[in-house]
N, C-alpha and C positions, 0 to 999 in steps of 0.2 A: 720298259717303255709303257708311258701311258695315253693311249688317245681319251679325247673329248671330245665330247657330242653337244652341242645346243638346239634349242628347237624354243618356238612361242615366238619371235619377233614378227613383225609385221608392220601394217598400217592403221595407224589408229587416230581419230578427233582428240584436239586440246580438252583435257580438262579424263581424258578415258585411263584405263588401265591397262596392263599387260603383264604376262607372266611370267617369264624366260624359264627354261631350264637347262642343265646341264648334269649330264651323268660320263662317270670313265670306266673306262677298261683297259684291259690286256696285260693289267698286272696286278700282282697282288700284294706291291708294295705297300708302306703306309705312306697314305699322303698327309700333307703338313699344311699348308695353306691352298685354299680354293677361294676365286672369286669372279668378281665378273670388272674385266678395263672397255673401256667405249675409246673410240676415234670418228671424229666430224670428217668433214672435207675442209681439209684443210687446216687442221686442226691437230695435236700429238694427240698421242693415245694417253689416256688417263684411266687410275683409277677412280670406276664408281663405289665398289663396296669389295671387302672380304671376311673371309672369316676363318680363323687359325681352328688346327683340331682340336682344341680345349675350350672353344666359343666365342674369344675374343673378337670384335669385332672393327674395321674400320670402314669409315662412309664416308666420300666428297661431301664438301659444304654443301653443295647446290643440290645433292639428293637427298639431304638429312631431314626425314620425316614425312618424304613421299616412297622411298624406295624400303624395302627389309630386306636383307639378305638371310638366308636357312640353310643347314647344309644337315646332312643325313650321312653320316661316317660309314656306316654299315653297308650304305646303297651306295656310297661311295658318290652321292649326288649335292647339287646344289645349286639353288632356286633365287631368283632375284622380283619380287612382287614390285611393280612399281605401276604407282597411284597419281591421281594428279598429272599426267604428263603435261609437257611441253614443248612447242618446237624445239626449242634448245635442246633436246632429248633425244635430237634424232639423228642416229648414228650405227655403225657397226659395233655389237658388242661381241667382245667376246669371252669365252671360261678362260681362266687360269689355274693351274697348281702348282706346286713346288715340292716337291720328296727329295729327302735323301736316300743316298744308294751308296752305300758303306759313308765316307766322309762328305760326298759330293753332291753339292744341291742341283737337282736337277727341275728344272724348268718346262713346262709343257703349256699347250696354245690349243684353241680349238680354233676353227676355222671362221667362225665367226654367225650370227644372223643380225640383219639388218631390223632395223626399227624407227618406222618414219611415223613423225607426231604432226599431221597435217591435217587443215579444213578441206 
């Protein structure tokens, strides 16, 4: 089993920055993909960015080149910088990962922090 943690969301002016982070534990499985999905009101949950254990990387359209995603294998952590916000930005995000456990991908969720981009 693996939990995740987020922390950095909050309130921030158009045009600001933020930082998120996400770190797991309680196992010491290898994880395989870590990233961060957002949900509006009213809205599915999408992803914003991820990033497989080898580096690879994918990014929504709409965060390409204000957002980086970084991950830290060893800390078993991983960071979403995002630049430029926007209302449209403003949403619950949350961590993701995926491990295998002998054949079987297993799926994990952090709880989420909120991130409002308002005047």
């Amino acid at each position: 089993q693996v939990q995740l943690v987020e922390s950095g969301g909050g309130l921030v002016q158009p045009g600001g920055s933020l930082r998120l982070s996400c770190s797991a534990s309680g196992s010491a499985l290898i994880i395989n993909t870590m990233g961060w999905y957002r949900q509006a009101p009213g809205k599915e949950r999408e992803l914003v960015a991820d990033m497989a254990s080898g580096g690879r990387t994918n990014y929504a359209v709409s965060v390409k080149g204000r957002f980086t995603i970084s991950r830290d294998n060893a800390k078993k952590t991983v960071s979403l910088q995002m630049n430029g916000l926007k209302p449209e930005d403003t949403a619950v995000y949350s961590c993701y990962a995926n491990a295998y456990i002998g054949s079987w991908l297993h799926h994990y969720w952090g709880q989420g922090t909120r991130v409002t981009v308002s005047s």
